[in-house]
PDB file with one MODEL, atoms N, CA, C and O in Angstrom:
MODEL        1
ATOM      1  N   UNK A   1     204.790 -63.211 -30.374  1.00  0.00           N
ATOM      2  CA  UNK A   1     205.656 -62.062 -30.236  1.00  0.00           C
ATOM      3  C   UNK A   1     204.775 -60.817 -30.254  1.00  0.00           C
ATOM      4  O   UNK A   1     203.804 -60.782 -31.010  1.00  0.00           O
ATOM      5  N   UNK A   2     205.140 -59.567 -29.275  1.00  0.00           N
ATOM      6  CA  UNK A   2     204.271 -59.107 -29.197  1.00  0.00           C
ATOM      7  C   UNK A   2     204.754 -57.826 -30.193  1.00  0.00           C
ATOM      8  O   UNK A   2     205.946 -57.663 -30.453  1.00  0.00           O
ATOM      9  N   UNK A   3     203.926 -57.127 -30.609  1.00  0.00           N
ATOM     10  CA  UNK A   3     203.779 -55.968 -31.656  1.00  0.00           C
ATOM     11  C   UNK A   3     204.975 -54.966 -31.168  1.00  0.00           C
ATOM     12  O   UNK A   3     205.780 -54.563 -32.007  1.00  0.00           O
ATOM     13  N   UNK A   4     205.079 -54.577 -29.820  1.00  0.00           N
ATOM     14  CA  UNK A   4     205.755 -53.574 -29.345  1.00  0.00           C
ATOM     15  C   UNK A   4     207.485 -54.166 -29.658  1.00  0.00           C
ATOM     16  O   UNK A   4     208.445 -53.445 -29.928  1.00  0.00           O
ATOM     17  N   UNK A   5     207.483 -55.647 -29.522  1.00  0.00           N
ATOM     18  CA  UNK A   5     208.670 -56.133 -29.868  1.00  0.00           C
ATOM     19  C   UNK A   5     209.460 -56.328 -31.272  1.00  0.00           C
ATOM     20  O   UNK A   5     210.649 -56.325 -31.591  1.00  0.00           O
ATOM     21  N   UNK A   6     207.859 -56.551 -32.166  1.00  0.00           N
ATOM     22  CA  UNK A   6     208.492 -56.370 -33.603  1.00  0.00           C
ATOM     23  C   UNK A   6     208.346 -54.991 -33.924  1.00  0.00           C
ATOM     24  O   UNK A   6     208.522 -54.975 -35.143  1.00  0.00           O
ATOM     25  N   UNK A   7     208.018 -53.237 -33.366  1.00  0.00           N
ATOM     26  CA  UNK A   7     208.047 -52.506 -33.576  1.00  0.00           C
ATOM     27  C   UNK A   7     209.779 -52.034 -32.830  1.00  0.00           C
ATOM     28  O   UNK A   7     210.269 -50.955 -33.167  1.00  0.00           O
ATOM     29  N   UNK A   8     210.210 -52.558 -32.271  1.00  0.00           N
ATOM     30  CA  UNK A   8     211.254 -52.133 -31.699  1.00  0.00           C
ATOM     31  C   UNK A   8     212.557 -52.921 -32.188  1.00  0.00           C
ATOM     32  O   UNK A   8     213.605 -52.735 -31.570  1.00  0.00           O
ATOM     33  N   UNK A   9     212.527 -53.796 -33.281  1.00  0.00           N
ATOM     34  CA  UNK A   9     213.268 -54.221 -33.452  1.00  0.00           C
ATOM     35  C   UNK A   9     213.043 -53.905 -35.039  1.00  0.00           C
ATOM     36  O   UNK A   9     213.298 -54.907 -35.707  1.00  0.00           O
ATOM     37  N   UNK A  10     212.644 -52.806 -35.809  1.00  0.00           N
ATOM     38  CA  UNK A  10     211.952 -52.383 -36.949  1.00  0.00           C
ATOM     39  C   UNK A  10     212.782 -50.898 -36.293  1.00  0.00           C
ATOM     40  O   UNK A  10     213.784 -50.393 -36.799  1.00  0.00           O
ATOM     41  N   UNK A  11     212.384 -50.622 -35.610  1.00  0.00           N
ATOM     42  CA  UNK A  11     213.565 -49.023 -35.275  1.00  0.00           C
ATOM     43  C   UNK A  11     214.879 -49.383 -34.670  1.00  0.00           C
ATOM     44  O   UNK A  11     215.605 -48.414 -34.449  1.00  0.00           O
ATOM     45  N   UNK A  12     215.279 -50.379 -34.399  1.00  0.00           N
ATOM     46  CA  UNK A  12     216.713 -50.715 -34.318  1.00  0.00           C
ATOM     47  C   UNK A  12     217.151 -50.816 -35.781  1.00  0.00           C
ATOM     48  O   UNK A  12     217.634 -49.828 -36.334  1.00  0.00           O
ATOM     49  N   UNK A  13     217.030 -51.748 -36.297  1.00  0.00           N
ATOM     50  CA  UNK A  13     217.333 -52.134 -37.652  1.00  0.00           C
ATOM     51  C   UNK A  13     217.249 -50.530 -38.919  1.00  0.00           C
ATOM     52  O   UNK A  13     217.998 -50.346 -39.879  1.00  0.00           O
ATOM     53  N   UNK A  14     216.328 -49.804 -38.544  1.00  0.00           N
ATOM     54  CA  UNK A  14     216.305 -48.437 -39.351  1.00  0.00           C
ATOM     55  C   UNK A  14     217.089 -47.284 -38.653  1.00  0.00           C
ATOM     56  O   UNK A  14     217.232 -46.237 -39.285  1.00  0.00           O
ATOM     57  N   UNK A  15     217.645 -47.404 -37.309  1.00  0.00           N
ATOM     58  CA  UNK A  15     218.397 -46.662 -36.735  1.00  0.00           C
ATOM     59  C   UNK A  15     220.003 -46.865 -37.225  1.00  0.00           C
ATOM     60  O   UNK A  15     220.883 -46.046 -37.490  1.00  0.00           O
ATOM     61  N   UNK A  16     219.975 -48.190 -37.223  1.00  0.00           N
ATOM     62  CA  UNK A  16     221.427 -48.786 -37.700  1.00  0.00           C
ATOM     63  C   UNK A  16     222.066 -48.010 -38.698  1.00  0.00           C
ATOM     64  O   UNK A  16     221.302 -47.948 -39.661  1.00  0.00           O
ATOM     65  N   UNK A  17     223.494 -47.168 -38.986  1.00  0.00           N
ATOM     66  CA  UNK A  17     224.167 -46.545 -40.018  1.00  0.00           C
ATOM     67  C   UNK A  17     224.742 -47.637 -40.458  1.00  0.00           C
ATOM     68  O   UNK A  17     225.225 -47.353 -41.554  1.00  0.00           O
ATOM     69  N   UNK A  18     225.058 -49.287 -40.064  1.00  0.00           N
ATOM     70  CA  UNK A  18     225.530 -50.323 -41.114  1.00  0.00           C
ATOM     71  C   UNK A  18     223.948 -50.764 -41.995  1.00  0.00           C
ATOM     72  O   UNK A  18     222.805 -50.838 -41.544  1.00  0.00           O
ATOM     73  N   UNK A  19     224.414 -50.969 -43.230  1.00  0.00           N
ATOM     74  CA  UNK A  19     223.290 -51.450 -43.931  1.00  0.00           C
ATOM     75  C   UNK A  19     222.841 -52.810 -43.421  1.00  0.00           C
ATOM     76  O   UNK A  19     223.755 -53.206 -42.697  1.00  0.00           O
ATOM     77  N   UNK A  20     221.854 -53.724 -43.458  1.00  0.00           N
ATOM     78  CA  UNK A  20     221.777 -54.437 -43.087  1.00  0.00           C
ATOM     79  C   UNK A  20     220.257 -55.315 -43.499  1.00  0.00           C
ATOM     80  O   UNK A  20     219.429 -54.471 -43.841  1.00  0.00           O
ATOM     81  N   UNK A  21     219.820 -56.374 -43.546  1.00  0.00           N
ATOM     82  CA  UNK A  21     218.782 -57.197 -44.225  1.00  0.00           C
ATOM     83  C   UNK A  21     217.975 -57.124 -43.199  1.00  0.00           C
ATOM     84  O   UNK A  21     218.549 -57.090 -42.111  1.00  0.00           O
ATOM     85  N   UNK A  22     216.767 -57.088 -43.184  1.00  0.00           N
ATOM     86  CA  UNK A  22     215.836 -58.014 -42.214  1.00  0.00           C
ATOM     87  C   UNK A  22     214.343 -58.541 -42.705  1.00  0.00           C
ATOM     88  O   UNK A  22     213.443 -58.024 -43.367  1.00  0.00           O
ATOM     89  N   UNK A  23     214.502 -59.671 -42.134  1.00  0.00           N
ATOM     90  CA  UNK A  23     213.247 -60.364 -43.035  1.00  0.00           C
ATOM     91  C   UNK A  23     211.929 -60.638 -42.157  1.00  0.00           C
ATOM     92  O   UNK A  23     211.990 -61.455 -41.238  1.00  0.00           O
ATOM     93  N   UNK A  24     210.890 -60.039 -42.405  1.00  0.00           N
ATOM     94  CA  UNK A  24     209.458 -60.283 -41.352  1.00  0.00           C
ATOM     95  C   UNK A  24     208.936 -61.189 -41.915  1.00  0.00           C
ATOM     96  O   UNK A  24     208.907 -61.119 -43.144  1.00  0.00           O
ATOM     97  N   UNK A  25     208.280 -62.469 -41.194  1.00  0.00           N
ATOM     98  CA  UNK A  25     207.949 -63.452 -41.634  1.00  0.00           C
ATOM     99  C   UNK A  25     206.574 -63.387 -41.089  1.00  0.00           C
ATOM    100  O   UNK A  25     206.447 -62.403 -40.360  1.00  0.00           O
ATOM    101  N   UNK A  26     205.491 -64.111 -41.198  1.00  0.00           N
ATOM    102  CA  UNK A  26     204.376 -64.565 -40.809  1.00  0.00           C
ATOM    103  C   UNK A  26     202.960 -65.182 -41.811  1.00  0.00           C
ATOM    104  O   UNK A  26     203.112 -65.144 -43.032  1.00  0.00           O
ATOM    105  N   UNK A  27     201.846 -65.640 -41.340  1.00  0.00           N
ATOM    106  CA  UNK A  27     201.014 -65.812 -42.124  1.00  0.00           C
ATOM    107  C   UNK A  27     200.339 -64.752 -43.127  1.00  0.00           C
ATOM    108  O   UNK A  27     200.336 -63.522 -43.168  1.00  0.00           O
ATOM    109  N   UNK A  28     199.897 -65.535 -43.740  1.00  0.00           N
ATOM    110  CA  UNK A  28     199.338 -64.456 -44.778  1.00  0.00           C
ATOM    111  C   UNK A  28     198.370 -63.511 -44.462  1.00  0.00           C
ATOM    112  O   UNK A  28     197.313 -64.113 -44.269  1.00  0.00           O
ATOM    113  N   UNK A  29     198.210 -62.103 -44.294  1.00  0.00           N
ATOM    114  CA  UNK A  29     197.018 -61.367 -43.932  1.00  0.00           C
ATOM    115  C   UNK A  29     197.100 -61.019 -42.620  1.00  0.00           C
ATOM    116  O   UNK A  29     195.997 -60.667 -42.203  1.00  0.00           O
ATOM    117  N   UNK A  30     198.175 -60.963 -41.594  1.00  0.00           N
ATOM    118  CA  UNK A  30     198.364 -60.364 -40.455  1.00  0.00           C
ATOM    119  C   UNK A  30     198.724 -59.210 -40.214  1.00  0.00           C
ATOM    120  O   UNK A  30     198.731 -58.797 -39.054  1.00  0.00           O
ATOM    121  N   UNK A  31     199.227 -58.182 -41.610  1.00  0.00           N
ATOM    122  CA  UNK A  31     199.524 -57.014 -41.197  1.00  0.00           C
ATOM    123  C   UNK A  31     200.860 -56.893 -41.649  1.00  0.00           C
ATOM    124  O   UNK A  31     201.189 -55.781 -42.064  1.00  0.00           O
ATOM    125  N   UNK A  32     201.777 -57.887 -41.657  1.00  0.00           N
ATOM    126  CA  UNK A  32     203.086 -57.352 -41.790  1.00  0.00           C
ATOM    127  C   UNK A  32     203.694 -56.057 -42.681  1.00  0.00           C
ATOM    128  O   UNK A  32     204.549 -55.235 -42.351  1.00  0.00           O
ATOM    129  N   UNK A  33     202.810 -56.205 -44.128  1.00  0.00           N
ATOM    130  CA  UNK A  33     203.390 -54.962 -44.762  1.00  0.00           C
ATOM    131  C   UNK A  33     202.948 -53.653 -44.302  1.00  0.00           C
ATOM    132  O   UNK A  33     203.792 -52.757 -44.298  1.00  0.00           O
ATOM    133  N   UNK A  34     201.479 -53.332 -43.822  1.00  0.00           N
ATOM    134  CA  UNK A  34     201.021 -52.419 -42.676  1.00  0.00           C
ATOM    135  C   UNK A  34     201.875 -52.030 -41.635  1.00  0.00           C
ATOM    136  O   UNK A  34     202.140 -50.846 -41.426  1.00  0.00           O
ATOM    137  N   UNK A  35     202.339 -52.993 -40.941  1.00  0.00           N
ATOM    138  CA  UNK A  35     203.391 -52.654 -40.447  1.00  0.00           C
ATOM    139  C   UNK A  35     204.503 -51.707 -40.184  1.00  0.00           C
ATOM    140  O   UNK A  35     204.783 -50.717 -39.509  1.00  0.00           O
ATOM    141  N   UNK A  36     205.096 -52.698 -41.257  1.00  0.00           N
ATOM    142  CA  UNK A  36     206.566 -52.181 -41.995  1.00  0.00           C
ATOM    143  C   UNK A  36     206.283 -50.512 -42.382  1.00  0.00           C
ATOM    144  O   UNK A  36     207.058 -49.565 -42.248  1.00  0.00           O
ATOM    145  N   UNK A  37     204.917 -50.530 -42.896  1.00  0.00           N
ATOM    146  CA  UNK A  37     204.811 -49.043 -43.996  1.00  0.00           C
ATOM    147  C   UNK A  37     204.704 -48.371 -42.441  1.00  0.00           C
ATOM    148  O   UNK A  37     205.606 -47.540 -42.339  1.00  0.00           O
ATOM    149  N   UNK A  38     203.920 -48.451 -41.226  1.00  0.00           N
ATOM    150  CA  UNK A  38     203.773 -47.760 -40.529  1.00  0.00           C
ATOM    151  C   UNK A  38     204.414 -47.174 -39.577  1.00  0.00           C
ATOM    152  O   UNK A  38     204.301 -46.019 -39.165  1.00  0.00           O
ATOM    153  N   UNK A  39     205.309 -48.274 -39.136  1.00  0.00           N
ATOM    154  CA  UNK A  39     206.749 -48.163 -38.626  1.00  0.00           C
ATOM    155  C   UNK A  39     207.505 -46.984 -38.994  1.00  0.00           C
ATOM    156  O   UNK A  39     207.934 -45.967 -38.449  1.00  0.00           O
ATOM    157  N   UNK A  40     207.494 -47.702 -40.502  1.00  0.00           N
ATOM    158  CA  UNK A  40     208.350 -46.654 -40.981  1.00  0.00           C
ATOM    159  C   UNK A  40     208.382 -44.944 -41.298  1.00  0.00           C
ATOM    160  O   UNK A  40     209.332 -44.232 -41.624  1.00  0.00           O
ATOM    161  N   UNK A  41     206.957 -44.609 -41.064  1.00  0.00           N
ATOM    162  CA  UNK A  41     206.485 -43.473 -41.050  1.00  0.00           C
ATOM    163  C   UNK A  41     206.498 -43.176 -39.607  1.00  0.00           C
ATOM    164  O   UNK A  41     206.200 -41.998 -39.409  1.00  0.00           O
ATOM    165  N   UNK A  42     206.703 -43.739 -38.699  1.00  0.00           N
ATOM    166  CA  UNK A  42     206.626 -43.358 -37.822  1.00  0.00           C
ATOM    167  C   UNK A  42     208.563 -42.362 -37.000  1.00  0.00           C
ATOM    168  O   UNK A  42     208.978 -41.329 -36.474  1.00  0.00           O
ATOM    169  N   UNK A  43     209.072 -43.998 -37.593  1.00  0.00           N
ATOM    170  CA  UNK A  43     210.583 -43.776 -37.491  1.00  0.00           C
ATOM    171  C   UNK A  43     211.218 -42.224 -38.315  1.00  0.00           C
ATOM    172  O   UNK A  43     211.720 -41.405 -37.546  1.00  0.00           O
ATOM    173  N   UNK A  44     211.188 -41.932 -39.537  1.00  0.00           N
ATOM    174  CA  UNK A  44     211.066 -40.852 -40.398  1.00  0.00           C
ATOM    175  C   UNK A  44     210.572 -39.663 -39.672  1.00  0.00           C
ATOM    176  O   UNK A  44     211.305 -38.694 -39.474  1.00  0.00           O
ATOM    177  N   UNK A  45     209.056 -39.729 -39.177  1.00  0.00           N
ATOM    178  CA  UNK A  45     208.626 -38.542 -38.552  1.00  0.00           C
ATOM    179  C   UNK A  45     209.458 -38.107 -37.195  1.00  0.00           C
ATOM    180  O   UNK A  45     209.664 -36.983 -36.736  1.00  0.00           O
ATOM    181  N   UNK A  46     209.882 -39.476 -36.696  1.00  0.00           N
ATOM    182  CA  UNK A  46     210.996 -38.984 -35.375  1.00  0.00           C
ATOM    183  C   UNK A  46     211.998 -38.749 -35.722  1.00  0.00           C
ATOM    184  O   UNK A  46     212.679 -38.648 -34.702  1.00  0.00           O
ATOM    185  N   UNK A  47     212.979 -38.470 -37.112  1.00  0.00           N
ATOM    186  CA  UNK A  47     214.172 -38.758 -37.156  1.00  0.00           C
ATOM    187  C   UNK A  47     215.152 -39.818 -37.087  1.00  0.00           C
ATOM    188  O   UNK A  47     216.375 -39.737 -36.976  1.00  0.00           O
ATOM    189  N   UNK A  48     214.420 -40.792 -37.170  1.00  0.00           N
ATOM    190  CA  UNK A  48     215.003 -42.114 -36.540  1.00  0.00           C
ATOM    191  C   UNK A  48     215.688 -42.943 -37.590  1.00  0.00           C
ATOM    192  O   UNK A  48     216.318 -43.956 -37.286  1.00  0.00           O
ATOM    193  N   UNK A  49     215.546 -42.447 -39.017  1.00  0.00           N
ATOM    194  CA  UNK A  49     215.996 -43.563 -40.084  1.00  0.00           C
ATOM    195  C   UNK A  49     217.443 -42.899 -40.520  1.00  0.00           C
ATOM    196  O   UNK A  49     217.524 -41.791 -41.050  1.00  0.00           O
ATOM    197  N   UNK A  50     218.643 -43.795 -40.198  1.00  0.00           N
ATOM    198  CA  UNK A  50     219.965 -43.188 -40.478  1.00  0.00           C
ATOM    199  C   UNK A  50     220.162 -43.119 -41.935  1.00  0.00           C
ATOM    200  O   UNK A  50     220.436 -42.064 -42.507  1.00  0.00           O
ATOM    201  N   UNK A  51     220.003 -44.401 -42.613  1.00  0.00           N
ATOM    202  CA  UNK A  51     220.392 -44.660 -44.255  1.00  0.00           C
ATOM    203  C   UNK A  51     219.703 -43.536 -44.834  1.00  0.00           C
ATOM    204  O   UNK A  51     218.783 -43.001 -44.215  1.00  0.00           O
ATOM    205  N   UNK A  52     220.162 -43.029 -46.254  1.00  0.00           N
ATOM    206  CA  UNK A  52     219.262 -42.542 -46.753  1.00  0.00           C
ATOM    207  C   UNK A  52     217.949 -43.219 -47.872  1.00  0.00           C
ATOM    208  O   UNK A  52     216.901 -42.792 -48.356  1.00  0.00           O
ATOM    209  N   UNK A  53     218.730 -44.490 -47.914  1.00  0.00           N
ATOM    210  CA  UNK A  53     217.636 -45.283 -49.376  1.00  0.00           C
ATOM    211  C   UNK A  53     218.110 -46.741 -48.789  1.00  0.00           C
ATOM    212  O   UNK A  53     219.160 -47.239 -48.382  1.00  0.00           O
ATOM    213  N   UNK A  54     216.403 -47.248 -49.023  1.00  0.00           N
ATOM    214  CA  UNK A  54     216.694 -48.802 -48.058  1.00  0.00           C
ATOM    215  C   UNK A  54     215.589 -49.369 -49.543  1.00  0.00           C
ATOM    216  O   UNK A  54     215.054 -48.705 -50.431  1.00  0.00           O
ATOM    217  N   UNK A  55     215.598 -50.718 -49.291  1.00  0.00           N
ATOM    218  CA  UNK A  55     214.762 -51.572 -50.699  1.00  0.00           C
ATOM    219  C   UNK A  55     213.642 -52.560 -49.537  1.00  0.00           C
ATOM    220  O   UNK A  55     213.541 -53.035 -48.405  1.00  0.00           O
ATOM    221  N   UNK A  56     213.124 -52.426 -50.573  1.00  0.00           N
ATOM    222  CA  UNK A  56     211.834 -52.903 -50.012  1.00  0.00           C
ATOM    223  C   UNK A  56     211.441 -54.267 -50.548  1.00  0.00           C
ATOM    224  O   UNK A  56     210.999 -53.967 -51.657  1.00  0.00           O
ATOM    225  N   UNK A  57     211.347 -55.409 -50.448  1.00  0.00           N
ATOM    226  CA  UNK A  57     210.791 -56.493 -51.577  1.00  0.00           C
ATOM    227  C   UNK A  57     209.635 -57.382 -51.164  1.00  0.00           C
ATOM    228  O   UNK A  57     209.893 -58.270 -50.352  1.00  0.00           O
ATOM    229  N   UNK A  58     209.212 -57.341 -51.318  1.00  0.00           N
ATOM    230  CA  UNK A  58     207.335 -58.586 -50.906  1.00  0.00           C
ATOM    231  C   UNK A  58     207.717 -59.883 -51.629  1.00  0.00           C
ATOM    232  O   UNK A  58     207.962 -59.876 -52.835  1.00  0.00           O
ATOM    233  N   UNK A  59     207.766 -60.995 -50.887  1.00  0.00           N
ATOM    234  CA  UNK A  59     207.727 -62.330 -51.650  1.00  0.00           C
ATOM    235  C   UNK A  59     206.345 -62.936 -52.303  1.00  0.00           C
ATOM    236  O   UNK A  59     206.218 -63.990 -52.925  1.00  0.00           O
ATOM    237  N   UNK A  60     205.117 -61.726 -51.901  1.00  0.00           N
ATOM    238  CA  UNK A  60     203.859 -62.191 -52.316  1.00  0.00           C
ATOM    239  C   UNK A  60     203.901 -62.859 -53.837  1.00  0.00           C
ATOM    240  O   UNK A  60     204.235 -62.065 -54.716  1.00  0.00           O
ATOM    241  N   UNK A  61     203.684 -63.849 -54.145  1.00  0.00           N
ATOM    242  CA  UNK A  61     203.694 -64.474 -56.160  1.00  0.00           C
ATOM    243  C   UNK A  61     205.179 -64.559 -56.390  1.00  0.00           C
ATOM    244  O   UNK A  61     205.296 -64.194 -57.560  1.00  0.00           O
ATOM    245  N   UNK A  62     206.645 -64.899 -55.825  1.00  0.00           N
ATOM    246  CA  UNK A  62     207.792 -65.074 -56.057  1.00  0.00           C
ATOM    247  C   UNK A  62     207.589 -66.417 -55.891  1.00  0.00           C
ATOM    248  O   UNK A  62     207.429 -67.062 -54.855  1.00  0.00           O
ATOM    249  N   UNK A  63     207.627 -66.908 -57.526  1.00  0.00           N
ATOM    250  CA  UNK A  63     207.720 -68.526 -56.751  1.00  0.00           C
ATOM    251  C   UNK A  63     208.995 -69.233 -57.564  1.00  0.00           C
ATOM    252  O   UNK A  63     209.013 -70.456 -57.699  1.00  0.00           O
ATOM    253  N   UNK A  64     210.299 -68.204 -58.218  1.00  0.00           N
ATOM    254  CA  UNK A  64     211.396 -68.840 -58.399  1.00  0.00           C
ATOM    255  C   UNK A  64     212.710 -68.224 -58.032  1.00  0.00           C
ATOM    256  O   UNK A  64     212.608 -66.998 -58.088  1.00  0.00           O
ATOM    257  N   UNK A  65     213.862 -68.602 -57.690  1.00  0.00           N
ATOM    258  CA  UNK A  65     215.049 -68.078 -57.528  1.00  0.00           C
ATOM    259  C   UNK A  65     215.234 -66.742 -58.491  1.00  0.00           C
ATOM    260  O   UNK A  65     215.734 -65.682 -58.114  1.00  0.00           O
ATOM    261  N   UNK A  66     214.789 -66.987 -59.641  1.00  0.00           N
ATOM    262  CA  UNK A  66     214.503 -66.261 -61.234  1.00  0.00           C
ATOM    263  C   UNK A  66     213.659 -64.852 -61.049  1.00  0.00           C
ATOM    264  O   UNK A  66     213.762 -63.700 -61.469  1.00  0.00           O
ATOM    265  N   UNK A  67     212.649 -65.686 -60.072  1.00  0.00           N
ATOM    266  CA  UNK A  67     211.176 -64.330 -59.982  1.00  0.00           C
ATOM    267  C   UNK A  67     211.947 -63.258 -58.893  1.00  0.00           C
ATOM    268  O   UNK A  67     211.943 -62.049 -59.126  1.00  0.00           O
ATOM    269  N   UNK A  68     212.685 -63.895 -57.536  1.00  0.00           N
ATOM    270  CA  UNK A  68     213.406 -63.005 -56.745  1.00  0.00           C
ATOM    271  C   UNK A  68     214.676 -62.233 -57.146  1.00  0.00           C
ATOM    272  O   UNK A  68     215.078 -61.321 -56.423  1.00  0.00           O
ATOM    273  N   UNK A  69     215.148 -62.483 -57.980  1.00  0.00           N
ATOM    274  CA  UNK A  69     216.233 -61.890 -57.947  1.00  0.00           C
ATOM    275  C   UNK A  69     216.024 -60.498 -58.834  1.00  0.00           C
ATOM    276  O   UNK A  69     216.698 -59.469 -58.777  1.00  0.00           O
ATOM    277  N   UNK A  70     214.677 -60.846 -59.814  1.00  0.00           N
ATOM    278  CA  UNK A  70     214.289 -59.510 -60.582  1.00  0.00           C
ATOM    279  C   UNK A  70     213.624 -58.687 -59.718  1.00  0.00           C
ATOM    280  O   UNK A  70     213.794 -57.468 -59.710  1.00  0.00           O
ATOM    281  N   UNK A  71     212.552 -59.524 -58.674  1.00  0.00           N
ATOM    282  CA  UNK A  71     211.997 -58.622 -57.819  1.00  0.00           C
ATOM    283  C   UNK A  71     213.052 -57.731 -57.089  1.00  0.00           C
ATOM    284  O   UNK A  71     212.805 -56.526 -57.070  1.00  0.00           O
ATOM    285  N   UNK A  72     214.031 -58.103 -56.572  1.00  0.00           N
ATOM    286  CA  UNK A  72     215.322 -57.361 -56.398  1.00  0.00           C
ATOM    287  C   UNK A  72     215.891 -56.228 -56.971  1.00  0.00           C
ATOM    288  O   UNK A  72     216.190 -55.147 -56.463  1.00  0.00           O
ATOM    289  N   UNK A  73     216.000 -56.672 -58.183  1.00  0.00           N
ATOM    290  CA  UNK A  73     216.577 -55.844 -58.987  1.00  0.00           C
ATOM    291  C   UNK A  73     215.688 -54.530 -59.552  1.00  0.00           C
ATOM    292  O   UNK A  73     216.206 -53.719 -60.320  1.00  0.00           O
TER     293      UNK A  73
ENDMDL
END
């Protein structure tokens, strides 16, 4: 998948006024949270983020139902 596609579907999802989940998946050490952070500065600097407060969570070291739901919280 190419970058321009998970960057465009990272400003759909932050354009959206319904709240809504989305989960980036991949190997370890490709960038994804780089990403996400950059995206998102990017979206912000255009005006592009409707919500005002979105959550952020890393599954990096979540290794129980127990560990996620605090990381959540």
């Amino acid at each position: 998948m190419s970058v321009e596609v998970i960057k465009d579907q990272i400003f759909r999802f932050l354009s959206s006024e319904q709240p809504e989940v989305m989960a980036i998946k991949g190997e370890w050490g490709i960038g994804k949270t780089f990403s996400w952070k950059e995206f998102l500065k990017e979206a912000c600097a255009k005006d592009k983020v409707k919500l005002g407060r979105y959550s952020y969570v890393s599954l990096f070291g979540v290794n129980s139902l127990d560990a996620f739901k605090y990381t959540i919280f």
